[in-house]
C-alpha positions as CSV (number, residue, x, y, z in Angstrom):
1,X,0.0,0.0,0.0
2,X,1.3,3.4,-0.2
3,X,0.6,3.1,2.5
4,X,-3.3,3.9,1.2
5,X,-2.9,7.6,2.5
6,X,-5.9,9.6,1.2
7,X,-6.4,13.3,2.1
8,X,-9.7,14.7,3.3
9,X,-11.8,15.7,0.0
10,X,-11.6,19.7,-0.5
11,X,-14.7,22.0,-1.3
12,X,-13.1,23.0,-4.7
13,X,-14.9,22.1,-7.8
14,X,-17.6,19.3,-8.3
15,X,-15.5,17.0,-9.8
16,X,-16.3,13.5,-8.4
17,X,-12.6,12.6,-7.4
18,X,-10.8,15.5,-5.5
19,X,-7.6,16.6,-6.3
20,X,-4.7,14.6,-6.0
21,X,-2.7,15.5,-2.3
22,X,0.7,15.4,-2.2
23,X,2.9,14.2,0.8
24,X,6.4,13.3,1.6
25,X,7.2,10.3,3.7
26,X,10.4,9.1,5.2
27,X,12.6,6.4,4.5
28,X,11.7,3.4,6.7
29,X,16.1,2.5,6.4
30,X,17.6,5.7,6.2
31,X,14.6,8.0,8.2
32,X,15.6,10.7,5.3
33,X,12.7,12.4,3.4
34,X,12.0,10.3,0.0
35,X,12.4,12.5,-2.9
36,X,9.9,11.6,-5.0
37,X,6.3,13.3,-4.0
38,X,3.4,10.7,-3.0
39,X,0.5,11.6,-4.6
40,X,-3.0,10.0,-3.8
41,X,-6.6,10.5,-5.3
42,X,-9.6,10.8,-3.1
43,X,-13.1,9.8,-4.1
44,X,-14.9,12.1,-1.5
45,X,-17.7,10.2,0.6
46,X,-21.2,10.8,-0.1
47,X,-20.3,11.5,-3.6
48,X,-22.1,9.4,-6.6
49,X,-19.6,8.1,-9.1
50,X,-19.2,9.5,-12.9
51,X,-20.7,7.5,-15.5
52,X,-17.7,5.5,-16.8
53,X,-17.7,2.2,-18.8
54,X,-17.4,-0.6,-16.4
55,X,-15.8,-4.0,-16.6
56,X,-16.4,-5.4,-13.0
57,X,-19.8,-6.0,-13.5
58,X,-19.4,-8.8,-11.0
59,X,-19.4,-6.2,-8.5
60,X,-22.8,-5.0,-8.9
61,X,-24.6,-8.4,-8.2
62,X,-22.7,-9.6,-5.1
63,X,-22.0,-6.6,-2.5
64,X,-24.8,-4.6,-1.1
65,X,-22.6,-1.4,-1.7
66,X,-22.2,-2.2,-5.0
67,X,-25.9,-1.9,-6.1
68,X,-26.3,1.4,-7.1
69,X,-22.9,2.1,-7.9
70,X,-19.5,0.3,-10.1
71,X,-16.1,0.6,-9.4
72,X,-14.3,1.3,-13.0
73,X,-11.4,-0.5,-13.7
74,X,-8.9,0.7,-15.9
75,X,-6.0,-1.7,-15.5
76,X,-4.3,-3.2,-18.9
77,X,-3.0,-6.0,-17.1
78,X,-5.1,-8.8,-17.6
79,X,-5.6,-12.1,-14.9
80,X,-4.3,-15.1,-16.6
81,X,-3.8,-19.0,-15.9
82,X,0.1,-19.1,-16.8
83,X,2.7,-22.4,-16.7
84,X,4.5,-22.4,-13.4
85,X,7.4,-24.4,-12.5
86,X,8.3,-22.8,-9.2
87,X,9.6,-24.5,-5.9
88,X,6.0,-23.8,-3.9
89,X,3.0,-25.9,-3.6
90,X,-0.5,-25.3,-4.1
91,X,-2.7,-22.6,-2.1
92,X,0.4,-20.3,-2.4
93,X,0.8,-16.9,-3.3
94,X,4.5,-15.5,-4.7
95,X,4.4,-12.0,-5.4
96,X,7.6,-10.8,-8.0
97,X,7.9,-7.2,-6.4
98,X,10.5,-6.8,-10.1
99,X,7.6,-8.4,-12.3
100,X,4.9,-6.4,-10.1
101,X,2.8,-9.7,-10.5
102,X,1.4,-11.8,-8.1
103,X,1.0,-15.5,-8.3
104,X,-1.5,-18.0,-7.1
105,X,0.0,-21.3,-7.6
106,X,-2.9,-23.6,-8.7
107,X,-0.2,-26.9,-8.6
108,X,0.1,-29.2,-11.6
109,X,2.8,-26.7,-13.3
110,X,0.0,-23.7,-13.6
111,X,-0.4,-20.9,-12.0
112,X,-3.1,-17.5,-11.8
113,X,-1.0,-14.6,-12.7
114,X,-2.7,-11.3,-11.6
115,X,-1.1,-7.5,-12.1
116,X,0.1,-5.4,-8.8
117,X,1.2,-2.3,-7.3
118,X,4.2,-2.7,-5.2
119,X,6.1,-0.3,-2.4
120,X,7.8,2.2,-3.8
121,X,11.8,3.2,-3.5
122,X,12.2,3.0,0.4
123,X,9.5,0.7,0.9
124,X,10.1,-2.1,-1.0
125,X,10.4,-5.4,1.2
126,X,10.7,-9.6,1.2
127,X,10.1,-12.3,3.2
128,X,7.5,-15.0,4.3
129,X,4.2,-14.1,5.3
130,X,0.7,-15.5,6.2
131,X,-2.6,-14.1,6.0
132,X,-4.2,-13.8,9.3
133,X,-7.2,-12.3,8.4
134,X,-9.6,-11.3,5.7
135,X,-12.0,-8.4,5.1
136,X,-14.8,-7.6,2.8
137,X,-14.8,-4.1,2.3
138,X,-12.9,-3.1,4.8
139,X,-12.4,0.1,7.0
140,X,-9.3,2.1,6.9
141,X,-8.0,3.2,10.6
142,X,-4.5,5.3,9.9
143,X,-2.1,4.2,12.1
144,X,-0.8,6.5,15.0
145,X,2.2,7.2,12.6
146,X,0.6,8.1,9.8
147,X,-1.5,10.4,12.1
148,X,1.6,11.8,13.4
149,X,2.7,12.1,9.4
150,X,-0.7,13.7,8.1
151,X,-2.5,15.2,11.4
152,X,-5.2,16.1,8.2
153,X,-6.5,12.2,7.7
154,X,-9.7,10.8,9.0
155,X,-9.3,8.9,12.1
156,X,-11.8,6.3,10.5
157,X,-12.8,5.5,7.0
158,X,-15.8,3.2,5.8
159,X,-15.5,0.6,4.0
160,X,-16.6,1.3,0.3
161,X,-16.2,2.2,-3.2
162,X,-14.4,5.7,-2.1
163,X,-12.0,3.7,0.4
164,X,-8.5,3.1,-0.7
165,X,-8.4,-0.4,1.0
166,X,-10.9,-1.3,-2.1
167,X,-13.2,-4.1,-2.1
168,X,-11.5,-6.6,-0.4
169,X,-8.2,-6.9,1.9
170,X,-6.1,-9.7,3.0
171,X,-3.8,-8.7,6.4
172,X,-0.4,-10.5,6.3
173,X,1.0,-11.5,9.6
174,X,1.2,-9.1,12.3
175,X,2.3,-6.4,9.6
176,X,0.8,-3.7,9.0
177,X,1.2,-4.5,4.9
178,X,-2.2,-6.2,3.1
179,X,-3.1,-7.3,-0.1
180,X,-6.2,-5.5,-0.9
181,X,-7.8,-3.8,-3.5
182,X,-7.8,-0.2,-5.0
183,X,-9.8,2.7,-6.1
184,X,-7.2,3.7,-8.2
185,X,-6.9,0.8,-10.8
186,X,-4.6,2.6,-13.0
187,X,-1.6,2.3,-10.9
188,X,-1.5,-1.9,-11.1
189,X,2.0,-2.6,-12.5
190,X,3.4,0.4,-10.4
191,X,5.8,1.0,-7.5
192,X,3.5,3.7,-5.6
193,X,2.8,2.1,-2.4
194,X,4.2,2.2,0.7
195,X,4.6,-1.6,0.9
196,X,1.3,-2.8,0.6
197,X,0.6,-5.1,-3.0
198,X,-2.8,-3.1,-4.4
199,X,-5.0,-4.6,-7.1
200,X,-8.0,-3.9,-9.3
201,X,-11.3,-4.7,-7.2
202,X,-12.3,-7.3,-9.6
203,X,-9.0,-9.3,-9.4
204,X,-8.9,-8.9,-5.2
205,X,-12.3,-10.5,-5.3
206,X,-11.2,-13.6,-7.0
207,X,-7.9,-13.7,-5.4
208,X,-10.4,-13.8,-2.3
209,X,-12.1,-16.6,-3.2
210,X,-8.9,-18.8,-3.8
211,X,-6.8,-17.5,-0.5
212,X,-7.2,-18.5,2.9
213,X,-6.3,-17.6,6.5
214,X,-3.7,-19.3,6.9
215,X,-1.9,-19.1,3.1
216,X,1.4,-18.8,2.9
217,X,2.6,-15.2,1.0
218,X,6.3,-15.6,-0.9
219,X,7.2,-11.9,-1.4
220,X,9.8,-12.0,-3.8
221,X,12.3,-8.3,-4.2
């Protein structure tokens, strides 16, 4: 996630996302301001979407919150059932943080392929993880850091279509990294995050329905 910092939605224009906010953060290694800016997009609470063409339409029949409103998704990379010859079994997921792809290893040499967004410069990371717990439509709480950080965030978010968590998240360990999904689908196959792995709604949903509590995570640098 980057770490899925949105800014409160401004007054200025009608626009149904707000303008992006910019922020620096700090180098989890070297506690130096990162150079490059982080920008994130807002949709503001309360607000009804644009028209836009939709391909989730999955998302409209299943959720409640989803009934009078579609999350577009923009993202080129399509979900795919590739050959896999990797060293790990079944049920678990490898994410490439260089390919920005994430792997569900299906066993018998295939794999689903999906697209990501990975951490950015600084908050890149590896290791072995397990998801602990899952969450449809989750609420976003900032951590006492990030308050610290940005003293203008919410304290509390609903879960929705205007929530950065997206439409479904998976909690890794004690962490405080996810996989989960996005309301900005156009950054899959990015480093923008600040060490989550984001993807589109639609692929977090059937990730969702494959993964477990208790499925190993391989993240890969």
């Amino acid at each position: 996630m980057r770490r899925f910092i949105p800014a409160l939605a401004g007054l200025a224009g009608a626009a149904v996302l707000a303008a992006p906010a910019f922020a620096y953060e700090i180098d989890p290694l070297t506690r130096q301001p990162i150079d490059n800016v982080l920008t994130v997009r807002v949709r503001p609470q309360g607000t009804e979407p644009a028209a836009v063409p939709v391909v989730n339409t999955a998302l409209t029949t299943a959720d409640p919150l989803q009934q009078s409103a579609a999350v577009p998704q923009m993202s080129a990379i399509q979900r795919e059932t590739v050959a896999y010859d990797g060293p790990y079994g079944a049920g678990t997921i490898v994410v490439s943080t260089a390919e920005r792809r994430l792997y569900y290893v299906l066993g018998g040499g295939q794999a689903l392929r999906y697209g990501v967004g990975v951490g950015r410069p600084g908050f890149t990371w590896g290791g072995v993880q397990t998801i602990t717990m899952k969450r449809e439509w989750p609420d976003w709480r900032p951590p006492a850091e990030m308050i610290r950080r940005r003293p203008d965030l919410p304290r509390y978010m609903k879960g929705g279509v205007e929530n950065p968590l997206g439409a479904r998240a998976m909690y890794l360990g004690g962490t405080m990294y996810r996989i989960h999904g996005s309301n900005e689908p156009e950054t899959i196959g990015t480093a923008v995050s600040s060490g989550c792995i984001r993807m589109t709604n639609e692929d977090v949903m059937d990730l969702y329905t494959h993964a477990k509590v208790g499925t190993k995570v391989i993240v890969q640098r």
